[in-house]
C-alpha positions in Angstrom: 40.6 -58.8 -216.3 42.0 -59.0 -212.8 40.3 -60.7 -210.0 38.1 -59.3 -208.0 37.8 -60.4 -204.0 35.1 -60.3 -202.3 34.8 -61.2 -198.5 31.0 -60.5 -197.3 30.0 -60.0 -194.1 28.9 -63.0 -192.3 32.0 -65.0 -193.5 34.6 -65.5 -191.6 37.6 -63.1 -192.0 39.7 -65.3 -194.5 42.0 -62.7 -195.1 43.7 -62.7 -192.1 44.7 -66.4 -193.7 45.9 -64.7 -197.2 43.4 -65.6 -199.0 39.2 -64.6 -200.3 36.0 -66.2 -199.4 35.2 -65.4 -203.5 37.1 -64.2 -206.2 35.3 -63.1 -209.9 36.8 -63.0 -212.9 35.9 -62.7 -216.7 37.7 -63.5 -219.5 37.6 -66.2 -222.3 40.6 -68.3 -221.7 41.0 -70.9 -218.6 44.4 -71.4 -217.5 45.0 -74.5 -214.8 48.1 -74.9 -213.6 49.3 -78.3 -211.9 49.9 -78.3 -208.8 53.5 -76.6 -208.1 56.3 -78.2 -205.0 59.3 -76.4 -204.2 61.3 -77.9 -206.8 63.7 -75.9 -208.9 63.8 -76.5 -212.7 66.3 -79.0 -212.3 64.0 -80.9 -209.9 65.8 -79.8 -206.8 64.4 -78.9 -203.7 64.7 -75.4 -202.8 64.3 -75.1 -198.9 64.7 -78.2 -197.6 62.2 -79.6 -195.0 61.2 -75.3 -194.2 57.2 -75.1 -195.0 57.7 -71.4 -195.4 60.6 -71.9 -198.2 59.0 -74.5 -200.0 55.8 -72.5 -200.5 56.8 -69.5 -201.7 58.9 -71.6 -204.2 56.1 -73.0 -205.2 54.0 -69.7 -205.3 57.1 -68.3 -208.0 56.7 -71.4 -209.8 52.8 -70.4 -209.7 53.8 -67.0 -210.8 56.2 -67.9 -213.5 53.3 -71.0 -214.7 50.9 -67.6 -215.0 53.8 -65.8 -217.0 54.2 -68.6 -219.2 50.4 -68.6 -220.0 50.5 -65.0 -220.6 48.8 -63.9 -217.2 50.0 -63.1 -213.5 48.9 -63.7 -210.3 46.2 -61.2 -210.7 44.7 -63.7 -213.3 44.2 -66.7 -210.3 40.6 -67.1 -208.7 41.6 -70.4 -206.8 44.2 -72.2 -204.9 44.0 -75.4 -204.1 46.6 -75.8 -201.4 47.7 -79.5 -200.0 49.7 -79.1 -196.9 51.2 -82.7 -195.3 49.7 -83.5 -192.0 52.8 -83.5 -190.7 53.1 -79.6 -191.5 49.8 -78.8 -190.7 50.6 -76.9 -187.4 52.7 -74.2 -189.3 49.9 -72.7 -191.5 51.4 -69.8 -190.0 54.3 -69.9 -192.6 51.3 -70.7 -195.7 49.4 -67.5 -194.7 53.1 -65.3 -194.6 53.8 -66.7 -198.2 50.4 -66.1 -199.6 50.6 -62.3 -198.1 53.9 -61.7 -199.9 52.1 -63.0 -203.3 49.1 -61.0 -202.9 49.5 -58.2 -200.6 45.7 -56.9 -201.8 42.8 -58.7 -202.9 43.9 -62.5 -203.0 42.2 -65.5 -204.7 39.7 -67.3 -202.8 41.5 -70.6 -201.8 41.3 -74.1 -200.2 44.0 -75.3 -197.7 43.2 -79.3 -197.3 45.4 -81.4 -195.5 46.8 -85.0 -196.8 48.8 -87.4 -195.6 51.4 -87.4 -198.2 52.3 -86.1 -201.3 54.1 -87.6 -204.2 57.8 -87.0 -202.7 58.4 -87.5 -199.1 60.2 -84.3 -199.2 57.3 -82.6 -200.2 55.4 -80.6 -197.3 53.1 -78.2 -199.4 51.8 -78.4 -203.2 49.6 -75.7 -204.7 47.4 -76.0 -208.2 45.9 -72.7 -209.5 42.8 -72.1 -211.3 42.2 -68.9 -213.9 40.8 -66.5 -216.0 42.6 -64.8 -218.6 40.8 -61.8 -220.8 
């Protein structure tokens, strides 16, 4: 069953960020998904030191994790989203990628900022949590 958003009143408006205060979901069958760079398959970095390329590579590797599992990106409740500090003032470029991934209704979601990641290329790496029926 797709996920359904729900941003109540007395929340702040978290869509304007691309993403939910809560999504629901029900189903039997948990998919995880590891926490996805802007590598290609060949380990390659597709968009250099751009924030804006390198997520929505890593959103389609997200997407094609989700395929793989035999779901889609209606099937995530929750992003975890880790964004270098160093990156942290274009969040402007997160919110643009996570609107072209889910135009309508998006996951609820949690943007927390590190210091590095595991490659000093790396500005943004996202994990995905979901529900599958």
């Amino acid at each position: 069953m797709p996920r359904h958003s729900i941003n109540p009143e007395g929340l702040f408006d978290s869509l304007q960020y691309g993403f939910s205060q809560i999504a629901a979901g029900q189903g039997s069958r948990f998919v995880t998904i590891s926490g996805q760079v802007g590598w290609d398959a060949d380990g390659r970095m597709s968009g250099g030191a751009e924030l804006l390329r390198q997520t929505v590579k890593a959103m389609s590797n997200v997407r094609l994790a989700m395929q793989a599992a035999g779901g889609s990106l209606d099937d995530i409740l929750l992003l975890h989203i880790y964004i270098v500090e160093s990156a942290m003032s274009e969040q402007a470029a997160i919110r643009d990628a996570l609107r072209l991934f889910f135009p309508a209704s998006p996951p609820a979601a949690s943007w927390i900022g590190v210091r590095s990641l595991s490659e000093p290329d790396f500005l943004i790496e996202i994990e995905a949590l979901a529900v599958l029926a």
